[in-house]
N, C-alpha and C positions, 0 to 999 in steps of 0.2 A: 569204754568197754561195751559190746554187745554181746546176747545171749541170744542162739537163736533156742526159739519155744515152737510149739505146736503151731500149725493154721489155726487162723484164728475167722470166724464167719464175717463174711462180707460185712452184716449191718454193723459189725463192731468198730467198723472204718471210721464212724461219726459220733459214736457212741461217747458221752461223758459224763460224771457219776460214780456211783459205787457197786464194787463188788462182792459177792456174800463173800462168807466163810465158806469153804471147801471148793472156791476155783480162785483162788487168786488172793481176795479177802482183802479189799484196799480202794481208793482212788483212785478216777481216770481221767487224765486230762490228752485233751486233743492239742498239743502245741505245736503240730505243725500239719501242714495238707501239700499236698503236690501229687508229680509225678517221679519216676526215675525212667531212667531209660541205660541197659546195659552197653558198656565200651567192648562187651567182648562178643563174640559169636555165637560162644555156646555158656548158656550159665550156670547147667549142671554140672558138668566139666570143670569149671570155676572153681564152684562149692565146693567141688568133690577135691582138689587140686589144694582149696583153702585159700581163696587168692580174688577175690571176686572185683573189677572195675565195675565203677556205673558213675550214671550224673543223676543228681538231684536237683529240679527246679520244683521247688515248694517255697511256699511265702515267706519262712526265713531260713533253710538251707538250701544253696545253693550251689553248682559246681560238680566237680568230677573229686570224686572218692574213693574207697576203695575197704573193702571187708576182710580181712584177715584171723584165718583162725591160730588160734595160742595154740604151744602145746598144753597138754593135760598135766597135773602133778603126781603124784606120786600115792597123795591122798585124796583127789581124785574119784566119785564113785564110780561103777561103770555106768549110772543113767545120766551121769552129768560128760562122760566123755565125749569129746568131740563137737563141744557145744558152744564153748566160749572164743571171743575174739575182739579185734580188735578195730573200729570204726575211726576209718585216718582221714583227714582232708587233705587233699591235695594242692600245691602252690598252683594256684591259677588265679585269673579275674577277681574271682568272690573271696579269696584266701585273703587273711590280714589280721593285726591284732585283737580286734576287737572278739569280747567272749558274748556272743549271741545269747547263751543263755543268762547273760546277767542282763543284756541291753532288752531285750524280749521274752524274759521268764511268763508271761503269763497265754493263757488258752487261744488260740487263734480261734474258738468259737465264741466262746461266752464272755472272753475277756478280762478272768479273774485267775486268780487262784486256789489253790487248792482245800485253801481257806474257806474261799468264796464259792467254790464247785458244793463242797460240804454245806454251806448254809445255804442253799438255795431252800429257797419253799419247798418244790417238792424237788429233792432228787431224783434222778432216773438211777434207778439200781438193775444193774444185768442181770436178766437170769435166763438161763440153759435148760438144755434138757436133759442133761445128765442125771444119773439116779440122784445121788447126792442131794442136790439143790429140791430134786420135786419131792424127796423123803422127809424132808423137814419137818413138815408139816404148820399150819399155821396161816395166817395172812400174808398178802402180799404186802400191809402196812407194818404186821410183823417184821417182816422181813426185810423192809426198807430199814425199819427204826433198829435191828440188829447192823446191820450194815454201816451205818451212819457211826451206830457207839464202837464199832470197830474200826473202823478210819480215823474219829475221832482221838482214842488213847493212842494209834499210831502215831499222827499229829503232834499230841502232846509228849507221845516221849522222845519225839524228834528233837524238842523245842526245849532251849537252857529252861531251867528252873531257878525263881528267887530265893533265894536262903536269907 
């Protein structure tokens, strides 16, 4: 499944860590870095069409793909229309059984997981400059250590529970 969202800022390319409450509010992990490079001529065209080719050489996707938008349902808002889709790989060279994300689930930066992103010393937490985030008020260690206990219940309510 892909969703497309907003542009997102350049440094956020490298960016891994947590995110406050009011942009996101969550973990980020970097698992994959490369380039793509589009199969078609025009890519607004594409989009707009819903139908986009491209290749991916990144350190663990690879190969010629293809972005497909869904239709909408019926319940549906109108801010979510026209957003969602669908992320195919295509048979080629790099195509095969193997689930990448199970063989290579962790960070191609830091080399952990999300676990492991969460308990570093200091996290790097994003922050914007949207109203939101600078109205808060408070420290920026504030700020971390809210970020962190919100990742963190995410985390655990991801996770079975022993009874």
């Amino acid at each position: 499944m892909a969703m497309r969202t907003e542009d997102h800022p350049y440094d956020y390319g490298d960016f891994e860590g947590g995110i406050p409450e009011g942009y996101g509010a969550g973990i980020v992990m970097l698992w994959d870095h490369g380039t793509w490079t589009p199969e078609v001529e025009d890519v607004d065209a594409a989009l707009a069409k819903g139908d986009l080719k491209f290749s991916l050489d990144g350190y663990k996707l690879k190969g010629s793909w293809v972005l497909v938008r869904t239709r909408d349902r019926e319940t549906t808002s109108a801010k979510q229309r026209g957003r969602g889709g669908l992320l195919i790989k295509h048979r080629d060279f790099w195509a095969g059984p193997v689930d990448i994300t199970t063989l290579a689930p962790h960070s191609v930066k830091s080399e952990g997981d999300f676990d492991d992103i969460l308990a570093a010393d200091m996290p790097r937490v994003w922050v914007t400059g949207r109203p939101a985030a600078a109205t808060r008020g408070g420290s920026a260690q504030k700020l971390m250590q809210e970020t962190i206990e919100s990742a963190a219940r995410k985390i655990l309510a991801r996770q079975p529970h022993d009874r």
